[in-house]
C-alpha positions in Angstrom: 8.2 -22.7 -9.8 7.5 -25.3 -12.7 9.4 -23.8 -15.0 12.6 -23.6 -16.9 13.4 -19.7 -16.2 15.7 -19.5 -12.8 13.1 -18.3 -10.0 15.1 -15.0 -9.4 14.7 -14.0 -13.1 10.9 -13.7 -13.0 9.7 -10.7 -13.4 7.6 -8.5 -10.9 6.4 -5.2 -12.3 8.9 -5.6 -15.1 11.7 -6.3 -12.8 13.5 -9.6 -12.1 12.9 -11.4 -8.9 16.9 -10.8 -8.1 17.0 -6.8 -9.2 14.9 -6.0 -6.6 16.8 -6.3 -3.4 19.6 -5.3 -5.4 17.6 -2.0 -6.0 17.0 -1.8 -2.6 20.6 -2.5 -1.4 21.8 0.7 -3.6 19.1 2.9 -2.4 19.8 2.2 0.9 23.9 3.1 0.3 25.5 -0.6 -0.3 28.9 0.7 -1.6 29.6 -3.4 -2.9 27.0 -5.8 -4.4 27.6 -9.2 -4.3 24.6 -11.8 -5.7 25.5 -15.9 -4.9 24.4 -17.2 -7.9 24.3 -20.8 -8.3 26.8 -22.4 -11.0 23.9 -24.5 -13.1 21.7 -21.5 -13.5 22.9 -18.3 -15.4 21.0 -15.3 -14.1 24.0 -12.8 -15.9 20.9 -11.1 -17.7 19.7 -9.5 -14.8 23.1 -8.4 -13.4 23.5 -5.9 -15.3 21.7 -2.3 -16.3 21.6 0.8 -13.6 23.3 -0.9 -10.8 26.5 -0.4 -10.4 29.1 -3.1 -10.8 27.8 -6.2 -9.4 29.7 -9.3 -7.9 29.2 -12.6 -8.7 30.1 -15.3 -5.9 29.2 -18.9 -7.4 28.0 -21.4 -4.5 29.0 -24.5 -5.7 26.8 -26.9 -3.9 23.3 -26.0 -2.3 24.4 -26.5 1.2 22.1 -24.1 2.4 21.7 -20.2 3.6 25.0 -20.2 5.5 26.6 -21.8 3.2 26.1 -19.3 0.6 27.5 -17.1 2.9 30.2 -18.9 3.2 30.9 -18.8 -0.6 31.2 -15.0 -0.6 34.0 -15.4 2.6 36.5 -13.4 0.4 33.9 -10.6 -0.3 33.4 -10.4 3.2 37.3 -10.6 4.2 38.1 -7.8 2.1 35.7 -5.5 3.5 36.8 -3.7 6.7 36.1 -5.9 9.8 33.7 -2.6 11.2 31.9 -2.7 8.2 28.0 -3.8 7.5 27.2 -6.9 5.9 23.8 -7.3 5.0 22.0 -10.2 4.3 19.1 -10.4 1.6 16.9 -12.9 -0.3 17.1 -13.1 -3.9 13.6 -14.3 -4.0 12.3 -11.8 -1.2 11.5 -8.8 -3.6 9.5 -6.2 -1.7 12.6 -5.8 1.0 12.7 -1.8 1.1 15.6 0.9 1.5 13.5 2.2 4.6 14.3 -1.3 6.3 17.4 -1.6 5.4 17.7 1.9 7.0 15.9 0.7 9.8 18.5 -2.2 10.1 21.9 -0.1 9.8 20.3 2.4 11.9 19.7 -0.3 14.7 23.3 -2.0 14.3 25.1 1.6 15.3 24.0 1.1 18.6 26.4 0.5 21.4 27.8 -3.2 21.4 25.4 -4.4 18.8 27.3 -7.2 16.8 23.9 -8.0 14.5 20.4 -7.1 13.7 17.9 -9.5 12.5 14.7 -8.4 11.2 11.2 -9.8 12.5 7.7 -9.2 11.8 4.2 -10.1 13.9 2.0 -12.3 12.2 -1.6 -13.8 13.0 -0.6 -17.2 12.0 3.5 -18.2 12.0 3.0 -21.1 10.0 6.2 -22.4 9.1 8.7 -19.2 10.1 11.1 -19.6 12.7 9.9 -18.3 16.2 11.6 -15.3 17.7 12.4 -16.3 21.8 12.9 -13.1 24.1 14.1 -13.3 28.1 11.9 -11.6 30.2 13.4 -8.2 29.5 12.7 -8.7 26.0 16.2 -8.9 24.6 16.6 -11.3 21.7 17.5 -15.5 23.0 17.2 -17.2 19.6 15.4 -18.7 16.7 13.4 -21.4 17.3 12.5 -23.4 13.7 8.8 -24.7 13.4 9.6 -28.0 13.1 11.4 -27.9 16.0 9.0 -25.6 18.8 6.9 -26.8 21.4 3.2 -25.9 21.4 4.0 -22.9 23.8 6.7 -21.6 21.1 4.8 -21.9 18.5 2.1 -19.4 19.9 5.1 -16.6 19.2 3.6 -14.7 16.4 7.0 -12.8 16.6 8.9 -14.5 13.4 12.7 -14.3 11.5 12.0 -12.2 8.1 15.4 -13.7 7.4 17.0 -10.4 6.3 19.9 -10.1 8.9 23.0 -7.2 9.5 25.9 -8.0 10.5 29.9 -6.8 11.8 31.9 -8.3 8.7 34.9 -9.5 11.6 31.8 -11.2 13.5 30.4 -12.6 10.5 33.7 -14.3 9.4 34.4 -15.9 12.9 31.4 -17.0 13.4 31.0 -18.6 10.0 34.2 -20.6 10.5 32.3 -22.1 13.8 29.0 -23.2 12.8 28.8 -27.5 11.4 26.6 -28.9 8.4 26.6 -32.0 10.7 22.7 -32.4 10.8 19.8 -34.3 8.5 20.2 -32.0 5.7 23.9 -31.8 5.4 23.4 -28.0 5.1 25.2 -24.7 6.9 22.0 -22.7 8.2 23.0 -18.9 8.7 20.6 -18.0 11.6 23.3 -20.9 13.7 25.7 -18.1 13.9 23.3 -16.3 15.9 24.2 -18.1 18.8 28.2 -17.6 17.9 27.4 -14.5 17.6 25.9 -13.5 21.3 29.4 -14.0 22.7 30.3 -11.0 20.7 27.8 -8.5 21.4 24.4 -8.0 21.6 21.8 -9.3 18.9 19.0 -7.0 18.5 15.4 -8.6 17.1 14.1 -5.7 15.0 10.1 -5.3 14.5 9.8 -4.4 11.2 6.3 -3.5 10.4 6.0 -3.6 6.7 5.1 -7.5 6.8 6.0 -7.5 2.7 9.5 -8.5 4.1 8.4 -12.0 4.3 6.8 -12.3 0.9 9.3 -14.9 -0.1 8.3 -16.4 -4.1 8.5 -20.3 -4.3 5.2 -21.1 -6.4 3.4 -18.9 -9.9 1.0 -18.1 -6.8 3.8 -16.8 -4.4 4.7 -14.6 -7.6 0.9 -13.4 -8.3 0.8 -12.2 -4.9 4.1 -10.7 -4.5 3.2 -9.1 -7.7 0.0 -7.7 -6.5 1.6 -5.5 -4.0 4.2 -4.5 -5.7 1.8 -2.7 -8.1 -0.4 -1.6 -5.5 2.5 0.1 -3.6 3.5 1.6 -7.5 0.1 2.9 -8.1 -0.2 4.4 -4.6 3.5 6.2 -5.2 2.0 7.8 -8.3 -1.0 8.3 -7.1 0.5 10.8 -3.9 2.7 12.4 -6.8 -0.6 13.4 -8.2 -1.6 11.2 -11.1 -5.2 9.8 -11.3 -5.7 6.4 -11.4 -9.2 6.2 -12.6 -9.4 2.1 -11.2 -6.2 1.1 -9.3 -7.6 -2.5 -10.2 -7.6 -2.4 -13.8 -4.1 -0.4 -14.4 -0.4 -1.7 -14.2 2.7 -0.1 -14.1 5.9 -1.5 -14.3 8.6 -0.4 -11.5 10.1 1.7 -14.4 8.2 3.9 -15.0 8.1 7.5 -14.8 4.9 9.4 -15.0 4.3 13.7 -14.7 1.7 14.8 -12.4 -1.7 15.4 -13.8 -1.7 12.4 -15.9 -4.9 10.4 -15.8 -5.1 6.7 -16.4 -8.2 5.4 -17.5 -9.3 1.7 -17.3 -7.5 -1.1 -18.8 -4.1 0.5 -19.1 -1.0 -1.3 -19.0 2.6 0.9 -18.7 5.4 -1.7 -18.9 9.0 -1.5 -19.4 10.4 2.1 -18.9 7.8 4.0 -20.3 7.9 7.9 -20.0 4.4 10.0 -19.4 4.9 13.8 -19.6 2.7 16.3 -17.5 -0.9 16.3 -18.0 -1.1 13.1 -20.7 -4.1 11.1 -20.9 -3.5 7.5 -21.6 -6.3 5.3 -21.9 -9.1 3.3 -21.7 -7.5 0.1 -23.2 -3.9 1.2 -24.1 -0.5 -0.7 -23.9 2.5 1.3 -23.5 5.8 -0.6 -23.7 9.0 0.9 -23.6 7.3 4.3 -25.2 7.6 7.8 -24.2 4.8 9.9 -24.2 5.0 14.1 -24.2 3.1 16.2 -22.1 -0.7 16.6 -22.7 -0.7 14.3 -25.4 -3.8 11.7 -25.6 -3.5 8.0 -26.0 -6.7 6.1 -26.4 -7.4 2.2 -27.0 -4.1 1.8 -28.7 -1.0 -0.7 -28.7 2.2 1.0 -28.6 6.1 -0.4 -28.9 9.2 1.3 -28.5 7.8 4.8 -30.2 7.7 8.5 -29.2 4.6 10.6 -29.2 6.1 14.2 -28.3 3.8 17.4 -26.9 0.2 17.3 -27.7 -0.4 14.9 -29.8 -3.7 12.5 -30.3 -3.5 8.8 -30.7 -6.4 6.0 -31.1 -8.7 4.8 -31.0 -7.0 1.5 -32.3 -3.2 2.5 -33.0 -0.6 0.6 -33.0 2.7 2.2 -33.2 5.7 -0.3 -34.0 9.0 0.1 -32.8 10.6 3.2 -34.0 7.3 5.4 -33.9 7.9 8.9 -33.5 5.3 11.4 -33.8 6.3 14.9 -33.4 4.5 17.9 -31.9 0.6 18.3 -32.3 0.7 15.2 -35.0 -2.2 12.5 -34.9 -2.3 8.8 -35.7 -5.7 8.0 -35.5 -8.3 4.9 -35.9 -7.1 1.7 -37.4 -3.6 3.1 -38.1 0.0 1.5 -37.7 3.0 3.3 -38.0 6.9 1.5 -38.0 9.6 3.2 -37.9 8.7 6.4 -39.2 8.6 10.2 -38.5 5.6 12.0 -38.3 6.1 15.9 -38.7 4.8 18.1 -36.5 1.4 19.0 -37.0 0.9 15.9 -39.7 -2.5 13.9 -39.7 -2.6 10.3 -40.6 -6.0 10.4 -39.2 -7.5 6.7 -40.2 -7.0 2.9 -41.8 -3.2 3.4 -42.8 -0.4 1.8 -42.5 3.2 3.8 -42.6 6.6 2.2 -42.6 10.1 3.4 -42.8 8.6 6.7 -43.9 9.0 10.8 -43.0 6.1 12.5 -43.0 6.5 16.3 -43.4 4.8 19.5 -41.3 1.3 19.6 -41.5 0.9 16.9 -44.2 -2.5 15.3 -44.4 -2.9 11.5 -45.3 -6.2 10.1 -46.8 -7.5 7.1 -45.3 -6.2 4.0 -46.5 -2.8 5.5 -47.6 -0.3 2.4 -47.7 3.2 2.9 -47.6 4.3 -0.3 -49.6 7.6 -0.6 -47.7 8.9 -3.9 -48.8 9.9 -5.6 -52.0 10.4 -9.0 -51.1 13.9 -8.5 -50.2 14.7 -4.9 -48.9 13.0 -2.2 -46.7 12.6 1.1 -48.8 12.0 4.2 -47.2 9.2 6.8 -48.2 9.3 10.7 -47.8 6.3 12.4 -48.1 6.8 16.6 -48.0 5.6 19.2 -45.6 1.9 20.3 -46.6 1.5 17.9 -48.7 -2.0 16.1 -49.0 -2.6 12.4 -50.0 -5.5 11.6 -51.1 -8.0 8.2 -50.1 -6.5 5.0 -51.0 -3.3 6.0 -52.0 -0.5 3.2 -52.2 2.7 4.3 -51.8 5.6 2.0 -53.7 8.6 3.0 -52.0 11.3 4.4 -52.8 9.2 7.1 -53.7 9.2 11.0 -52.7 6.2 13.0 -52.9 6.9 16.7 -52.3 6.1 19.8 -50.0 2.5 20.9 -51.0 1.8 18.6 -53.3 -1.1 16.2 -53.8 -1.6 12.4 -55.0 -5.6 11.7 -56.3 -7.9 9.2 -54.6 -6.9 5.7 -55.3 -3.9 6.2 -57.5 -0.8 3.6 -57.2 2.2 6.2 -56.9 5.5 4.4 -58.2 7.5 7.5 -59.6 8.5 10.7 -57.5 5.8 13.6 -57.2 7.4 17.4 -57.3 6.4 20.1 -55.5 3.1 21.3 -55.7 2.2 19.1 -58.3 -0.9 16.3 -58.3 0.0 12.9 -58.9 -2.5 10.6 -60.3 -2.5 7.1 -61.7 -5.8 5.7 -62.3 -7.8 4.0 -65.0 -10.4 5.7 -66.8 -13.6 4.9 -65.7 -16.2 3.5 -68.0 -19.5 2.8 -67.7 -21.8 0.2 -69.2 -25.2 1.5 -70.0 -28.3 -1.3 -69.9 -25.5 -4.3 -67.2 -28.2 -4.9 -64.7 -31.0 -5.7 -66.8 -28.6 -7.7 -69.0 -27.5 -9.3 -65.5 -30.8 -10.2 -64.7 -32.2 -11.7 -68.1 -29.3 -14.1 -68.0 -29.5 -15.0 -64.6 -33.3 -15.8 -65.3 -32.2 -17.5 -68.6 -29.6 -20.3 -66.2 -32.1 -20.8 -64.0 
């Protein structure tokens, strides 16, 4: 990968690499997780969250795919010997619960000791060939390296995603030899261990996005890809619009109503919430933010806030961490709001910027009000009363209260609390000087 972040901890659609097949796993009805993590690279941030308990087996060496196995032997032992043990890729994210039911469901059969999964590809390139007898039962993987010309026209490949009995897993795993150029235990040799025991089944699995494996940034872009475009399609049959599937991304998750329309240019990350009937869009960021039902959310940046029911936002918004915008409210053009409350109903229609502040019911504010938040030192907070009305260019110097219904002049600097239904005003008194331009003029014709 080029890069100093573990390969299993980069993200696709907001998800490690790793939490993916993990996902999977639960969905499908894995009772125990256990990740083989190796001991010079600490992936503990993404073992953690709406999984369950996780185990952690550390593989002390890279000695291969078997050998990790081998590492999590005592998770294995402890399991009943009838039990399923499947096997998944950490770097293999788009592995679904379907397959893995498709797996399990294959393994109940009579005699079956384990199920490999298998895909048909145009061009094999480097996967291991899948060899049937004449009857079509499974003989054995044959690596690319290692194929003659005829095997290597098998466009029947491993997907390297594997189910097994844990009793016939743990005997066969004491049986297979690292003796070989790589010094490495390679888990498909206890296929052939295996056989003795039972039957092996080759499954077909036709979702080929089991062998999107990530070892490059461009393994990652393409695995990426998908992902959204199986995201976008899910939504899309729940009945949101997607006004251009190639312009839009959302994260894995999220969690969007039906009727909500995405224009162009919209990016959902993190777990973003969209209520029923929301617009969102063209040109908006949502990160971590929850959005209420019908509410509109246009060319506009938003962090970690909370727009409830019907609300309007943008163009150009930007709500900081800590947003929250109650019923019907409005943060429109040019205006950033941190950590504040905005009452229901309230208006900070343009060119503002609010911080650490509550905004009552159905108060209006001017364009250009500042909130002047910060001393040098300390946040202060500002409250600002229901009805009230602040006027254009209004600054704010918290900690300051202006009260229900009252009013604040154009361009006044309040520093002192405002009572209800009062007008607070601080501003010089204007004065005019008759005859400056002509003065202006004569001395600008005098210097030249």
């Amino acid at each position: 990968m080029r890069s100093s972040l573990p390969k299993v901890l980069h993200r696709v659609c907001g998800r490690p690499l790793v939490q993916w097949p993990i996902a999977a796993a639960r969905q499908a009805g894995a009772e125990r997780v256990a990740v083989i993590v190796s001991p010079d690279r600490n992936i503990s941030s993404a073992l953690s969250g709406d999984f369950g308990d996780l185990e952690t087996v550390v593989q002390a060496r890279p000695d291969g795919t078997g050998g990790a196995i081998k590492a999590a032997l005592a998770v294995i032992e402890s399991a009943d010997p009838a039990a399923a043990v499947i096997v998944l890729s950490g770097d293999v994210p788009l592995v679904s619960s379907e397959v893995i039911g498709e797996l399990l469901a294959a393994s109940r059969g009579d005699g079956v000791a384990a199920v490999l999964a298998t895909s048909v590809l145009a061009d094999g390139a480097a996967y291991g060939r899948i060899v049937r007898d004449r009857s079509g039962e499974f003989v054995a993987i044959v690596e690319a390296k290692d194929a003659s010309p005829e095997e290597l026209a098998i466009n029947e490949i491993n997907s390297g995603t594997y189910v097994f009995t844990a009793g016939t897993l743990i005997r066969a795993l004491a049986e297979i030899s690292d003796d070989n150029a790589a010094g490495e235990y390679y888990l498909p040799d206890v296929l052939p261990l295996i056989a003795a025991a039972g039957r092996i089944i080759a499954h077909p699995v036709a979702d080929v996005a089991v062998n999107l494996g990530v070892n490059t940034k461009a393994d990652l872009a393409l695995v990426e890809a998908e992902a959204r475009r199986r995201i976008m399609h899910r939504h899309m049959l729940s009945g949101v619009t997607i006004t251009d599937p190639s312009s839009t991304w959302i994260d894995i998750e999220a969690t969007i109503g039906p009727e909500v329309k995405l224009w162009p240019g919209t990016l959902i990350r993190g777990r973003c919430e969209i209520g029923a009937g929301a617009e969102i869009g063209p040109h908006t960021t949502l990160i971590d933010s929850r959005i209420g039902p019908g509410s509109r959310v246009i060319h506009s940046h938003l962090i970690e806030s909370e727009v409830e029911e019907g609300c309007s936002v943008g163009p150009f918004a930007y709500l900081r961490p800590g947003a929250h915008l109650h019923p019907g409210s409005k943060a429109g053009t040019f205006v950033e709001i941190k950590k504040s409350e905005i009452g229901r109903g309230a208006k900070v229609p343009h060119l503002s910027y609010i911080g650490d502040a509550e905004v009552g019911e159905n108060a209006n504010l001017g364009a250009g009000t500042i909130t002047a938040n910060y001393d040098g030192f300390e946040k202060h907070r500002t409250k600002i009363g229901a009805d009230a009305r602040i006027g254009v260019d209004t600054a704010l110097v918290a900690p300051v209260e202006v009260g229900e219904g009252a009013y604040t002049g154009a361009g006044s600097v309040i520093s002192a609390d405002v009572p209800a239904g009062a007008l607070g005003i601080v501003r010089a008194k204007q004065v005019n000087v008759e005859g400056y331009t002509e003065r202006k003029a004569k001395e600008a014709e005098r210097d030249s």
